[in-house]
OpenMM code with the backbone's topology and positions (N, CA, C; nanometers):
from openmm import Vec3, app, unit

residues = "UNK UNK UNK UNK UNK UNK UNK UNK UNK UNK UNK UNK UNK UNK UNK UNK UNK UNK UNK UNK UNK UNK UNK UNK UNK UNK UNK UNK UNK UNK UNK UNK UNK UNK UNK UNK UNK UNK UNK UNK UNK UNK UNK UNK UNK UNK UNK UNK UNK UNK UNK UNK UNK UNK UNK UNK UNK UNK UNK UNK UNK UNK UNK UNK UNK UNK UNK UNK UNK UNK UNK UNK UNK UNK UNK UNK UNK UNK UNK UNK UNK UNK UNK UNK UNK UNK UNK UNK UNK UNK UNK UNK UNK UNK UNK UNK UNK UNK UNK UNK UNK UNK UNK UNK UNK UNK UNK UNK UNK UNK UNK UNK UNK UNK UNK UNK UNK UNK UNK UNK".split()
positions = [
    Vec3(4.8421, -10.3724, 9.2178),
    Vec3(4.7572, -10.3163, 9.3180),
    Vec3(4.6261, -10.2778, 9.2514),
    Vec3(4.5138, -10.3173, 9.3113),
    Vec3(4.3864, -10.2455, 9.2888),
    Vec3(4.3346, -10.1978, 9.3557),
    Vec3(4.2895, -10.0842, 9.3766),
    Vec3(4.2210, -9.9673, 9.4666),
    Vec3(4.0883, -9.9724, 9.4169),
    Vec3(3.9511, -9.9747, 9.4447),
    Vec3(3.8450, -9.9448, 9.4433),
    Vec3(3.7747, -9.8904, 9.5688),
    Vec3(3.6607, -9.7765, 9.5061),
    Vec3(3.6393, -9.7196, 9.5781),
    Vec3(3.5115, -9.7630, 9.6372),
    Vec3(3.4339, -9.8898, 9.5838),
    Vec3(3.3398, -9.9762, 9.6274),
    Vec3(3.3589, -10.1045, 9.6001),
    Vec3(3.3699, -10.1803, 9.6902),
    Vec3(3.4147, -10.3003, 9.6319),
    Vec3(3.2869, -10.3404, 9.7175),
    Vec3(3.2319, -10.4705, 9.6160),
    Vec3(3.0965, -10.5551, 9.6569),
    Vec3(3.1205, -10.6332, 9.8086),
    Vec3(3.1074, -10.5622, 9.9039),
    Vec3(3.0818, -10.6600, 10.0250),
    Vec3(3.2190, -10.7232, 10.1020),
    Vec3(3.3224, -10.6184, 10.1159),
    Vec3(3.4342, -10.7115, 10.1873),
    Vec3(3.4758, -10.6943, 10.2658),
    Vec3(3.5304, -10.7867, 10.3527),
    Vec3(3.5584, -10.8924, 10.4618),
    Vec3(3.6267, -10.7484, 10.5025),
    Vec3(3.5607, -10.6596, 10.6134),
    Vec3(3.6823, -10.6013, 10.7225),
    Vec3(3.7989, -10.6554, 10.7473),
    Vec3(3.9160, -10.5988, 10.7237),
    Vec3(4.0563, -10.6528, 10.7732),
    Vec3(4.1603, -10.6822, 10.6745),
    Vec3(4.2796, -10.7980, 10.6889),
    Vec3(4.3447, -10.8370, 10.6001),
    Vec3(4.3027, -10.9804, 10.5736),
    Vec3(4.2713, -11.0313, 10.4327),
    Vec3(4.2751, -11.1450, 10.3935),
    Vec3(4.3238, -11.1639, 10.2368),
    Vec3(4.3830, -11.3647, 10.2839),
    Vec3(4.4095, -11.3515, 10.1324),
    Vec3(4.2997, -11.4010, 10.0744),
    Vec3(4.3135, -11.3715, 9.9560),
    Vec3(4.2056, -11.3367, 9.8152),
    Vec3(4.2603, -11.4486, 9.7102),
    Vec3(4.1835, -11.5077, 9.5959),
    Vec3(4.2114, -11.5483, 9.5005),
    Vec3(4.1480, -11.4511, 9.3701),
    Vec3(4.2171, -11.5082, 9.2840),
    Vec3(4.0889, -11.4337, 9.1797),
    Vec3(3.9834, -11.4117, 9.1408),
    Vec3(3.9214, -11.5105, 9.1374),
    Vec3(3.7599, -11.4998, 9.1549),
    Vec3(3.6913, -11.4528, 9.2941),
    Vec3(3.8019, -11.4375, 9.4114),
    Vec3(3.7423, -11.3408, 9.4853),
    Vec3(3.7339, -11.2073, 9.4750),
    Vec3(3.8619, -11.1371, 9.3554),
    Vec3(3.8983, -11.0729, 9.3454),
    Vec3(3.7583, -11.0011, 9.1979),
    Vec3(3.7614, -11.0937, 9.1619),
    Vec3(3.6253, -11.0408, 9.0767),
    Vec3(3.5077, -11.0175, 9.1146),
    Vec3(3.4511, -11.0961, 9.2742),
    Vec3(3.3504, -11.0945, 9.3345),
    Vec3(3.3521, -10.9509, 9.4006),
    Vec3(3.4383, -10.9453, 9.4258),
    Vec3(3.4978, -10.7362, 9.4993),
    Vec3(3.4734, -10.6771, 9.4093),
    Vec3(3.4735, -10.7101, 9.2756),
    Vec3(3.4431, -10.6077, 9.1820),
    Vec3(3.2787, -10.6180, 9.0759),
    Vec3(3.1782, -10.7012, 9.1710),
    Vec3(3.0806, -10.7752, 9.1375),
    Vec3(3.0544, -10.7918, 8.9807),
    Vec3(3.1711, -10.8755, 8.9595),
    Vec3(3.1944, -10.9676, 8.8038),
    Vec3(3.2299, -11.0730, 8.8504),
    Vec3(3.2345, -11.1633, 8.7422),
    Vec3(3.2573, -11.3312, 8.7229),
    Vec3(3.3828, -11.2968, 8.6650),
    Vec3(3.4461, -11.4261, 8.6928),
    Vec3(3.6263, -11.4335, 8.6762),
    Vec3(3.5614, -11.5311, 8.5231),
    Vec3(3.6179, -11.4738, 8.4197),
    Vec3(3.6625, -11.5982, 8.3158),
    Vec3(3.7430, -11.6650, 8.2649),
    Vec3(3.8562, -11.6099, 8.3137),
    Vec3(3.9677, -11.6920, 8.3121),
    Vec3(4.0669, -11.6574, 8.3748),
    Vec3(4.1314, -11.7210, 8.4347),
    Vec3(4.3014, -11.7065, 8.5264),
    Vec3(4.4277, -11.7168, 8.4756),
    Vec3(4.5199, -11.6445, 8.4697),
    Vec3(4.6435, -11.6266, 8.3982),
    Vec3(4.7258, -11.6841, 8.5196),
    Vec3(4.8208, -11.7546, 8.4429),
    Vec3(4.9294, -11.8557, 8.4851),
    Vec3(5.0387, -11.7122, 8.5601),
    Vec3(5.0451, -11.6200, 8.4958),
    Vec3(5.1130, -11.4809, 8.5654),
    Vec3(5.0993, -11.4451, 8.7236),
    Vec3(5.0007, -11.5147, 8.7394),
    Vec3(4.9925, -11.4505, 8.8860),
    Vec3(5.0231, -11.6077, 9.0068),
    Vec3(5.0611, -11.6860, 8.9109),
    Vec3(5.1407, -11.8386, 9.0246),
    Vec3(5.2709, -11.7468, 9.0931),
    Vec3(5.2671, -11.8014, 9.1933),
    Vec3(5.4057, -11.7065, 9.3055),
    Vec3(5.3664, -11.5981, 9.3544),
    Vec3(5.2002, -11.5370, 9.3432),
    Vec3(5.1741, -11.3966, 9.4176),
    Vec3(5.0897, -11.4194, 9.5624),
    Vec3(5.1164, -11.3872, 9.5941),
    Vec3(5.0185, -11.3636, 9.7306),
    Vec3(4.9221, -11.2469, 9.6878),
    Vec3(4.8163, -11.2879, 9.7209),
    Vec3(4.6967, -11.1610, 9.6813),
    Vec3(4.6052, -11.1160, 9.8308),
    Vec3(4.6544, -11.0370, 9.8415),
    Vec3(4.5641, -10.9955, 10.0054),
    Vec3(4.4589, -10.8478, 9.9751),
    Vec3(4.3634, -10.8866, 10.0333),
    Vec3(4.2539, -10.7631, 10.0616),
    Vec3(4.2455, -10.7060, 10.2121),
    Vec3(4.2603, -10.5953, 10.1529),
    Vec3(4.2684, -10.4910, 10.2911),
    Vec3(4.1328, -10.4209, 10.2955),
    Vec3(4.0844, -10.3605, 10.3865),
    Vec3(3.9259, -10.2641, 10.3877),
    Vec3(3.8993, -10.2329, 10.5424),
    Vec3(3.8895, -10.1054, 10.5864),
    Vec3(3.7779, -10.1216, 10.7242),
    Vec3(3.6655, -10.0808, 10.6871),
    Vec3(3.5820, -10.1618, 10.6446),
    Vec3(3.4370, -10.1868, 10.6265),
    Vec3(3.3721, -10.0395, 10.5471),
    Vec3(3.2407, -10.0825, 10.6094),
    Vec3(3.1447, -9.9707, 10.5134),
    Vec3(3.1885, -9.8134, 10.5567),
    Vec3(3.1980, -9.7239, 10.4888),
    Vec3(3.2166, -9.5939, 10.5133),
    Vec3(3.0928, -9.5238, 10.4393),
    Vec3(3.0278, -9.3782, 10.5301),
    Vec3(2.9246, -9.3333, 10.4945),
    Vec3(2.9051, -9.2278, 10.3851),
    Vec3(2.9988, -9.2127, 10.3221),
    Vec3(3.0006, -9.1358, 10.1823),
    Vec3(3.1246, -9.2053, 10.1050),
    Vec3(3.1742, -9.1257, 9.9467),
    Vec3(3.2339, -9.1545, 9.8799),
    Vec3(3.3495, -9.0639, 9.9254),
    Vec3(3.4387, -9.1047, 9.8929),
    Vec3(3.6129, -9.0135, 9.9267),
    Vec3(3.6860, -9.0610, 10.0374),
    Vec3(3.6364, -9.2240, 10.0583),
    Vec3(3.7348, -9.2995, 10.1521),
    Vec3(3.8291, -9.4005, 10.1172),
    Vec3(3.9162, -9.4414, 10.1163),
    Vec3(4.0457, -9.5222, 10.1336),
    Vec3(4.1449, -9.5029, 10.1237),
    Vec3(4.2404, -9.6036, 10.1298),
    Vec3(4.3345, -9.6455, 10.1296),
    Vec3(4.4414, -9.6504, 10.0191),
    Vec3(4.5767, -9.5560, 10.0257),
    Vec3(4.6948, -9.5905, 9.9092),
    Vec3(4.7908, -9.6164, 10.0012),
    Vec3(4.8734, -9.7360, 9.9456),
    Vec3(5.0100, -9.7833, 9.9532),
    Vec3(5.1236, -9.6248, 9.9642),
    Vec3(5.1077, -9.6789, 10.1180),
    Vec3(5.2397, -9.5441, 10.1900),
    Vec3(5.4162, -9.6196, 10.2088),
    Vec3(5.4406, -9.7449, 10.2383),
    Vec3(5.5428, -9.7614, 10.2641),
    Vec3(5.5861, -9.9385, 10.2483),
    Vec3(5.6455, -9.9945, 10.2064),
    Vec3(5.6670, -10.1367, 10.3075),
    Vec3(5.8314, -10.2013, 10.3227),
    Vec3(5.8342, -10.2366, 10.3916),
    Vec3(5.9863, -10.2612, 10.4424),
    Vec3(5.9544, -10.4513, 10.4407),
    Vec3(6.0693, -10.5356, 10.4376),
    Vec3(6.0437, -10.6819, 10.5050),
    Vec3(6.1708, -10.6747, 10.6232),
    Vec3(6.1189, -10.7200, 10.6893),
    Vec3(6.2323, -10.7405, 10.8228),
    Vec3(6.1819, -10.8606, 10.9135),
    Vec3(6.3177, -10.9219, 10.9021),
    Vec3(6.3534, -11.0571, 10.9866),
    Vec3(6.1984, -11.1612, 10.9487),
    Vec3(6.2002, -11.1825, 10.8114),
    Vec3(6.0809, -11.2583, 10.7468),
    Vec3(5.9208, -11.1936, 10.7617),
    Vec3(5.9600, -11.0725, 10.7958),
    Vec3(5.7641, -11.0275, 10.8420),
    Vec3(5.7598, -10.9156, 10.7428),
    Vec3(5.6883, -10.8998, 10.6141),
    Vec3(5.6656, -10.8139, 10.5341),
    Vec3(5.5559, -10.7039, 10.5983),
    Vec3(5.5830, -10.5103, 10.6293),
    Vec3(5.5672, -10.4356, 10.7127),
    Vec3(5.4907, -10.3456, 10.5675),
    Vec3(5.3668, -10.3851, 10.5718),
    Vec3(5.2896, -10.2418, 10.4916),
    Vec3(5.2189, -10.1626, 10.5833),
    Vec3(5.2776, -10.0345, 10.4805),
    Vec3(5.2129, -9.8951, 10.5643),
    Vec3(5.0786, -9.8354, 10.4697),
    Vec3(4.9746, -9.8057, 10.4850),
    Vec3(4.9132, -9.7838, 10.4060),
    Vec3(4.9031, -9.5880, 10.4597),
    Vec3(4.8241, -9.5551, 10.3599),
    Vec3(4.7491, -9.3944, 10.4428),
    Vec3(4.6323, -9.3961, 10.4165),
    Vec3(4.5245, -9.3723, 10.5013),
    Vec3(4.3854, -9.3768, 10.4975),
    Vec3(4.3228, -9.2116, 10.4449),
    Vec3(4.2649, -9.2323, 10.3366),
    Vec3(4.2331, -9.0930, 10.2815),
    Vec3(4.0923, -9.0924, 10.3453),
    Vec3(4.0843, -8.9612, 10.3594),
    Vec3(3.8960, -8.9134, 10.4431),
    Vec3(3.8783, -8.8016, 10.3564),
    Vec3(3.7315, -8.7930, 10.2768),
    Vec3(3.7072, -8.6883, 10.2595),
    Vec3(3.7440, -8.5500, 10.2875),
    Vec3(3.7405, -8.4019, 10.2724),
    Vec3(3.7504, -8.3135, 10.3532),
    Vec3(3.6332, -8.2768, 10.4117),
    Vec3(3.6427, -8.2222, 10.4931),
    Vec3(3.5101, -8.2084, 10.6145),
    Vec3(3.3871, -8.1283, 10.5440),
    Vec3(3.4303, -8.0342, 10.5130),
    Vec3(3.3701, -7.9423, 10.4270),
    Vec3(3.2841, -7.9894, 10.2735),
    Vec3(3.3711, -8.1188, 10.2106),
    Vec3(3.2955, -8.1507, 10.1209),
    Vec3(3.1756, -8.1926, 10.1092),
    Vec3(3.0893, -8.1734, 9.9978),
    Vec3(2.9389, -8.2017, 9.9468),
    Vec3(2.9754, -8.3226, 9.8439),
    Vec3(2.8747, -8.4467, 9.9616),
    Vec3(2.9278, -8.5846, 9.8725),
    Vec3(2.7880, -8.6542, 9.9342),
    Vec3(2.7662, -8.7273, 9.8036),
    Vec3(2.6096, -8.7954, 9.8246),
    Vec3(2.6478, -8.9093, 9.9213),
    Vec3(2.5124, -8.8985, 10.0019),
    Vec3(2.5308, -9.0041, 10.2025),
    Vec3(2.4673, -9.1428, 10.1309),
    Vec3(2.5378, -9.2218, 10.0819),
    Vec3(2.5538, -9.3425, 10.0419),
    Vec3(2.6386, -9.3863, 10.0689),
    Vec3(2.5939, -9.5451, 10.1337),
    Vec3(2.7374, -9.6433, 10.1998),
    Vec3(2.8082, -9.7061, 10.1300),
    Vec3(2.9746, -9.7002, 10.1132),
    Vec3(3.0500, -9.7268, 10.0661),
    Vec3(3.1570, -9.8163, 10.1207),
    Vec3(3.2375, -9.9407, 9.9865),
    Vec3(3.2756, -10.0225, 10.1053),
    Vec3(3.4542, -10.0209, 10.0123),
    Vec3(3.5508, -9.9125, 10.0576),
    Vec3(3.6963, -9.8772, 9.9639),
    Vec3(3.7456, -10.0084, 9.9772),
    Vec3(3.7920, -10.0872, 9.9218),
    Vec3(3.9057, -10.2170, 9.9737),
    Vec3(4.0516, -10.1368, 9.8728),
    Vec3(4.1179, -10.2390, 9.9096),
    Vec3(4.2513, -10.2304, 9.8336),
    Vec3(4.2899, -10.3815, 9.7895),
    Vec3(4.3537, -10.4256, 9.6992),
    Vec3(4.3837, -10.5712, 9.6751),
    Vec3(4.5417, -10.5663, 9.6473),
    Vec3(4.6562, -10.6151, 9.7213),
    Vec3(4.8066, -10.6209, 9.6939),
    Vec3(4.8101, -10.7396, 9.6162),
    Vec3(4.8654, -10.6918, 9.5703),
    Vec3(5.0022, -10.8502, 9.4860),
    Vec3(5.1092, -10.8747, 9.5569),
    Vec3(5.1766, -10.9798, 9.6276),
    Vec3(5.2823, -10.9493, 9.6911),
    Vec3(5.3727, -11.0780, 9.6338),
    Vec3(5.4856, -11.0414, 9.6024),
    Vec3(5.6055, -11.1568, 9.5964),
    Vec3(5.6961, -11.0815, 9.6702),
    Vec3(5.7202, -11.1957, 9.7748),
    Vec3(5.8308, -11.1747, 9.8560),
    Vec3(5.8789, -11.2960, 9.9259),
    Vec3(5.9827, -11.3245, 9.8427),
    Vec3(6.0111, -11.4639, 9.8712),
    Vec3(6.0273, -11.5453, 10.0179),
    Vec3(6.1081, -11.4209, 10.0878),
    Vec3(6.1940, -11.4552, 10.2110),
    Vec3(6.0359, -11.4180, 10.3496),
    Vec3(5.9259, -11.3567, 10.3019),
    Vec3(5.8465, -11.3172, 10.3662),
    Vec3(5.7742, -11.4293, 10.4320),
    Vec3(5.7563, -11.4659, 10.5995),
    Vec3(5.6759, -11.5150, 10.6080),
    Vec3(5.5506, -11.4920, 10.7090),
    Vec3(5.5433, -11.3734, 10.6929),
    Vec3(5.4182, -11.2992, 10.7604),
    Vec3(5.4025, -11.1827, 10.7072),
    Vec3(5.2635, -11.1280, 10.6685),
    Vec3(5.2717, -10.9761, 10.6336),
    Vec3(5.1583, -10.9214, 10.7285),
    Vec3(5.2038, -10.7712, 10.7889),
    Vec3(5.0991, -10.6966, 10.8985),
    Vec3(5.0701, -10.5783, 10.8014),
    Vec3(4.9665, -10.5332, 10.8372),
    Vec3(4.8880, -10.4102, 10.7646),
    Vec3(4.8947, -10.3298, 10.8191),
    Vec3(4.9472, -10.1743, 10.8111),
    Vec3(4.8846, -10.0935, 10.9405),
    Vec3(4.8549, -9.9497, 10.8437),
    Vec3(4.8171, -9.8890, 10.9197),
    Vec3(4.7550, -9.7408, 10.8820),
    Vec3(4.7775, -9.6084, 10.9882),
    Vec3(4.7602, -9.5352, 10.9723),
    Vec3(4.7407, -9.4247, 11.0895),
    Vec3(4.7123, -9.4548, 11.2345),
    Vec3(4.5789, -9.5355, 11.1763),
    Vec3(4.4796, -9.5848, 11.2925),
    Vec3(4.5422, -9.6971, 11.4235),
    Vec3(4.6672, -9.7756, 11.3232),
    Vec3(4.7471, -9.8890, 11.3861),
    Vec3(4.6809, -10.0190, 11.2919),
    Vec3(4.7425, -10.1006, 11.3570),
    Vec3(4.7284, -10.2458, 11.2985),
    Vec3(4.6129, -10.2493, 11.2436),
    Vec3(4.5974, -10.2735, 11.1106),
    Vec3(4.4118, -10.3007, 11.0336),
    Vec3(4.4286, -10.5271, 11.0170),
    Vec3(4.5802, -10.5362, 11.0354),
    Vec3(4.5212, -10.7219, 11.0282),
    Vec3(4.6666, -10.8074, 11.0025),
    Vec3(4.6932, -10.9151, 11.0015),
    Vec3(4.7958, -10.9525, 10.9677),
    Vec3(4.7603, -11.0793, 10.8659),
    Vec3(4.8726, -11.1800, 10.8477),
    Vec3(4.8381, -11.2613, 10.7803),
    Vec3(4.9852, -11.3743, 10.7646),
    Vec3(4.9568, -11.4612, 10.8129),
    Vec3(5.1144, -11.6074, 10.7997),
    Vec3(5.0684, -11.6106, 10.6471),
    Vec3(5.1643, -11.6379, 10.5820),
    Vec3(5.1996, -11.6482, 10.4644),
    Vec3(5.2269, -11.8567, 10.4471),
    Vec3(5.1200, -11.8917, 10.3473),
    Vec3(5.1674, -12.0253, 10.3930),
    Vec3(5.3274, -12.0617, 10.2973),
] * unit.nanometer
topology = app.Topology()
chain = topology.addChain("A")
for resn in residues:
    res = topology.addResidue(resn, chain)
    for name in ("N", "CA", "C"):
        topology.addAtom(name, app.Element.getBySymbol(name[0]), res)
């Protein structure tokens, strides 16, 4: 799992990712790809730009049932009260997923469904 709390420019919702997309979220160049990550599914999660720092997303739960892999995430918000510089920020999250028998995974949060994704 990678959590960042700005990731360069990404795609509202659930998508899958490769590595060098996964470096572009982290505005670096990929230089090389490890044979370790053949058999993963790599998905990016995000709801878009948020207007200060102290927003996203940690891994709350996931279950697989009847082939549909069920992540729960929890959406962290600042506290109301906090003093945080008003610069736009864009949190993603990036999963690794092996799950063999999986052939769909849905995203959800507090908010409800943030995206799904068929697994090819």
């Amino acid at each position: 799992m990678l959590n960042l709390p700005s990731c360069k420019a990404p795609r509202p919702g659930v998508h899958q990712v490769q590595m060098a997309d996964i470096a572009a979220l982290r505005d670096t160049e990929l230089v090389s790809a490890s044979d370790d990550m053949k058999g993963v599914l790599m998905v990016s999660v995000s709801r878009g730009p948020q207007p200060t720092p102290g927003y996203g997303h940690s891994l709350a739960a996931s279950a697989l049932l009847d082939g549909e892999l069920q992540i729960r995430l929890h959406w962290r918000t600042p506290a109301k009260d906090a003093i945080l510089a008003q610069m736009i920020t864009h949190p993603c999250l990036v999963l690794g997923i092996v799950a063999a028998d999986a052939r769909r995974v849905v995203v959800s949060d507090e908010t409800g469904e943030l995206g799904s994704l068929d697994i090819p």
